[in-house]
C-alpha positions as CSV (number, residue, x, y, z in Angstrom):
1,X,205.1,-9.4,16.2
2,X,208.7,-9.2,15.7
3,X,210.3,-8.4,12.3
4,X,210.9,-11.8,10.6
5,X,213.6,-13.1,7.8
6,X,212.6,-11.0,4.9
7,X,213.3,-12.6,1.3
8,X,216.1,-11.3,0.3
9,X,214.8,-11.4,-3.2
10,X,211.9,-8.5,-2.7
11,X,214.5,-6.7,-0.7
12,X,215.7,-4.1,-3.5
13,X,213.9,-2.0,-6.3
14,X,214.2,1.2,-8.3
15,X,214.2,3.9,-5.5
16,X,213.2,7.3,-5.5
17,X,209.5,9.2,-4.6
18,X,208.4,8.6,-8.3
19,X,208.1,4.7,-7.0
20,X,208.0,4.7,-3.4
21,X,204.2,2.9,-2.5
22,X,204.6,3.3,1.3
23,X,205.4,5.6,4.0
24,X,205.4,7.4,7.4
25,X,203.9,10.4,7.1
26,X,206.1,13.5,8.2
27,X,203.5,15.3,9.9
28,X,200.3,14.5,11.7
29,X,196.8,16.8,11.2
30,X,198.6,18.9,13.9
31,X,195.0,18.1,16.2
32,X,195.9,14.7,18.0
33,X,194.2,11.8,16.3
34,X,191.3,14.1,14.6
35,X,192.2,13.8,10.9
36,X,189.0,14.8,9.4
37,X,187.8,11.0,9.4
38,X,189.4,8.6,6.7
39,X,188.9,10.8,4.0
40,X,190.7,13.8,5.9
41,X,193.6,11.1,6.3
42,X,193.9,10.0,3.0
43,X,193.6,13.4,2.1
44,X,197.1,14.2,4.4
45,X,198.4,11.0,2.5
46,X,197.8,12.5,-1.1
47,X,199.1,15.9,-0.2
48,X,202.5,14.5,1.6
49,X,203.2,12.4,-1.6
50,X,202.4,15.1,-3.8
51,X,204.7,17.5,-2.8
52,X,207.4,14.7,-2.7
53,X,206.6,13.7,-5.9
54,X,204.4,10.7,-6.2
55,X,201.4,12.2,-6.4
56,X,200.5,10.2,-9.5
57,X,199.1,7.0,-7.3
58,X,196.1,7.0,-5.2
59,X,197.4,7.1,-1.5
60,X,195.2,5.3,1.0
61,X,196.0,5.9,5.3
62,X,196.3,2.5,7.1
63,X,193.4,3.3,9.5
64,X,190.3,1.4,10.5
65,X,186.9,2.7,11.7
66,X,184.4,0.9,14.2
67,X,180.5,0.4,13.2
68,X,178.7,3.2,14.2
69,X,174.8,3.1,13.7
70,X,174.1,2.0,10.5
71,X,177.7,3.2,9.2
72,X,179.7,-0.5,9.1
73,X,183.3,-0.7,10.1
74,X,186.1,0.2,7.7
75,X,189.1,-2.3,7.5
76,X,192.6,-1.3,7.6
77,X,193.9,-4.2,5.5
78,X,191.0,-3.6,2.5
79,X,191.6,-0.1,1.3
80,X,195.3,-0.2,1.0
81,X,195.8,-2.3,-2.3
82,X,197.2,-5.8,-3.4
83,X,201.3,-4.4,-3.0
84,X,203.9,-5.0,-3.3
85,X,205.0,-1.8,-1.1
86,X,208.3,-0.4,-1.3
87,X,209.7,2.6,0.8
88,X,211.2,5.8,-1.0
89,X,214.4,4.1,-1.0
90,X,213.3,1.3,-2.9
91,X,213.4,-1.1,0.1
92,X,209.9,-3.6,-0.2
93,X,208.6,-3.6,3.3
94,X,205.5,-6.4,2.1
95,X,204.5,-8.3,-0.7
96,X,201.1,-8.1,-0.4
97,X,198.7,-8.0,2.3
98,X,199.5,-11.5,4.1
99,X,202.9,-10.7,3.8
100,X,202.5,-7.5,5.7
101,X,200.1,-8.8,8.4
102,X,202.6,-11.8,9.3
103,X,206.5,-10.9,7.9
104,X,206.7,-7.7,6.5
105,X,209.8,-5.4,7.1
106,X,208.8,-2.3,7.9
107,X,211.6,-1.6,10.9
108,X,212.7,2.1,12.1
109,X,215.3,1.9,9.1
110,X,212.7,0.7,6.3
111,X,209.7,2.9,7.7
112,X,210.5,5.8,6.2
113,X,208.6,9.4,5.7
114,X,207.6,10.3,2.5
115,X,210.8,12.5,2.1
116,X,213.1,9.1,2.8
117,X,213.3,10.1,6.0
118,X,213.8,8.2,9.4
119,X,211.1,8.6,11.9
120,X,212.6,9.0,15.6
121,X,211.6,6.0,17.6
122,X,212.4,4.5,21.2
123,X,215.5,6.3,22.4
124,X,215.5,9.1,20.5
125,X,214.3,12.7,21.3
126,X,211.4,12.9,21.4
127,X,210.2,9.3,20.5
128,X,207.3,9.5,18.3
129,X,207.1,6.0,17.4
130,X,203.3,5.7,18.2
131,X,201.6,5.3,14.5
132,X,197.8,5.9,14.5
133,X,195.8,2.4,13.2
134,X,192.9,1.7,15.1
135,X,193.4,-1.8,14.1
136,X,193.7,-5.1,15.4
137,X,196.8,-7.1,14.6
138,X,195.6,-8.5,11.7
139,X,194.6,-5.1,9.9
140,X,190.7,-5.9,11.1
141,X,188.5,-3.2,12.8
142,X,187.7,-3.2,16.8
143,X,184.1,-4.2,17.5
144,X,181.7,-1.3,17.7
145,X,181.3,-0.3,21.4
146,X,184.9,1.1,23.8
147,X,186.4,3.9,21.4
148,X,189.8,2.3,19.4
149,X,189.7,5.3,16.6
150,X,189.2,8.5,18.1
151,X,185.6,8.8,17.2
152,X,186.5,7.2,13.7
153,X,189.4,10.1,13.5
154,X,187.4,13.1,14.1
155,X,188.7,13.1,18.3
156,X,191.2,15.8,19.3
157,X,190.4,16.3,22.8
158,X,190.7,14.4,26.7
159,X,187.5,11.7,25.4
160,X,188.2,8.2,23.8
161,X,191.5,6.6,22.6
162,X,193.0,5.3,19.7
163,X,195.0,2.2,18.8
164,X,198.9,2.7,18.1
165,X,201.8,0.5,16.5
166,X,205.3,1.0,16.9
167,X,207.2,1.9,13.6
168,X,210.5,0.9,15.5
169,X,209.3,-2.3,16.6
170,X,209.7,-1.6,20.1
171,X,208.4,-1.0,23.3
172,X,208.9,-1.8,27.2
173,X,209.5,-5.5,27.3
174,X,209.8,-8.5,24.7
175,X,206.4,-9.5,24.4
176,X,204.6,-9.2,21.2
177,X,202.2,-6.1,21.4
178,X,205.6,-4.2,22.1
179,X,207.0,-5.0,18.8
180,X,204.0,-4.5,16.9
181,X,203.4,-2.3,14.0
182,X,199.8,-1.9,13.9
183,X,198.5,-2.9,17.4
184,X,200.6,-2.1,20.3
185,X,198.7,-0.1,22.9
186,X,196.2,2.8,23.0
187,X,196.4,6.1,23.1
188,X,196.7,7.3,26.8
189,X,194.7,10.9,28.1
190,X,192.2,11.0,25.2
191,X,193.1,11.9,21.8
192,X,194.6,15.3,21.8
193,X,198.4,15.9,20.5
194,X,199.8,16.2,23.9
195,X,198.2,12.7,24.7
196,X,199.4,11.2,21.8
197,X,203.3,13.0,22.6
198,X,202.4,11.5,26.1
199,X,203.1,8.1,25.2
200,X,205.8,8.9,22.5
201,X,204.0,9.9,19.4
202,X,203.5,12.9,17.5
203,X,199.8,12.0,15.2
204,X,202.1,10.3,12.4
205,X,200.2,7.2,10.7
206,X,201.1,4.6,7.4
207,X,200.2,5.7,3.8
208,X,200.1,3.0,1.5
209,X,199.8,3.3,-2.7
210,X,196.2,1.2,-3.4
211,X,196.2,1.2,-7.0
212,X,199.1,-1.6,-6.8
C-alpha cells in the first residue's frame, strides 16, 4: 500500500533518541535472517536503542513467527504496543496499530535508523530496502506450512525464505506489494546474507517501543 495523506496534526513531536519509539535498525545479526528467534531480535532492538540512548523503553522487533508443533504463531501487530510511534526526529510514522496497518507514514525519509539515520533504498548503492517481517499485510502471521520466517528467525543458510517490506515504498512497478512496508516479496536463495543482499537488503528489520 502506498503512503497515504498523513494528519498533519501527529506529524511533529519533541525529537531526539530519548523519545524516538520507532526505527530501522542499523545493522542486521550479520547471519542473514537468523536472529536468534524473536527474542534474539528484540534483543538487537534493545541493544541498538541503548547505545543511542533510549534504552529506557522496552523495544519489541516487528516480526511474526508461523505455528510450529504445539508452539502457536506470533503476530507482528500484537507485541509492538498501542503507539503512537515517532521516529528519532520526532516525525509520528502511526498512531496506533490501525493507523499503521492502513495510513502510516513511515517513507525512506521518516524510516529512520536508530541513530536518525536514512536507510539507502531503491536507487541507492547498495539498496537495502528489504525489511525482515514475516508478516502478512495486515501485521498477521503466515499459516503454518511453506517457510515465511526463516525457520521463525533461526535460518541463515540456502533453505526457506522470509517475508520482506520495502522501507522506501518501492519496488519494480505500481502495484501494491511493491510499495509495501511489511509484505512485499520473499526472500530469494534461502535466508543467508548474500540472499537477502541479493534482492537489495542487508538483514535490517522495524523496532517498535511496546510499553506505549
Amino acid at each position: 500500500m502506498a503512503p497515504a495523506a498523513f494528519d498533519t496534526a501527529y506529524s511533529q513531536s519533541a525529537g531526539g533518541s530519548a523519545n524516538m519509539t520507532f526505527f530501522v535498525t542499523s545493522v542486521g545479526s550479520g547471519k542473514g535472517a537468523d536472529l536468534g528467534g524473536l527474542e534474539g531480535a528484540d534483543r538487537h532492538c534493545q541493544a541498538l536503542a541503548q547505545a543511542a540512548g533510549a534504552g529506557g523503553k522496552t523495544w519489541r522487533a516487528y516480526l511474526s513467527t508461523q505455528a510450529s508443533g504445539n508452539v502457536p504463531a506470533v503476530n507482528a501487530q500484537d507485541r509492538i504496543g498501542r503507539g503512537p510511534w515517532q521516529n528519532a526526529k520526532g516525525v509520528v510514522i502511526a498512531k496506533d496499530v490501525t493507523d499503521l496497518h492502513a495510513a502510516n507514514n513511515i517513507t525512506k525519509e521518516t524510516a529512520l535508523t536508530e541513530k536518525g539515520e536514512m536507510v539507502k533504498g531503491r536507487g541507492d548503492t547498495p539498496n537495502t530496502h528489504d525489511m525482515l517481517t514475516g508478516s502478512q499485510p495486515d501485521g498477521t502471521a503466515f499459516p503454518a506450512g511453506e517457510d515465511r520466517t526463516c525457520g521463525n528467525w533461526t535460518r541463515s543458510g540456502t533453505e526457506g525464505a522470509t517475508m520482506l517490506g520495502h522501507h522506501d515504498r518501492m519496488g519494480l512497478d505500481e502495484q501494491p506489494p511493491a510499495k509495501s512496508w511489511n509484505s512485499s516479496h520473499l526472500s530469494r536463495g534461502g535466508c543467508s546474507q548474500d540472499a537477502l543482499k541479493s534482492t537489495g537488503g542487508a538483514g535490517l528489520f522495524y523496532c517498535f517501543a511496546a510499553d506505549r
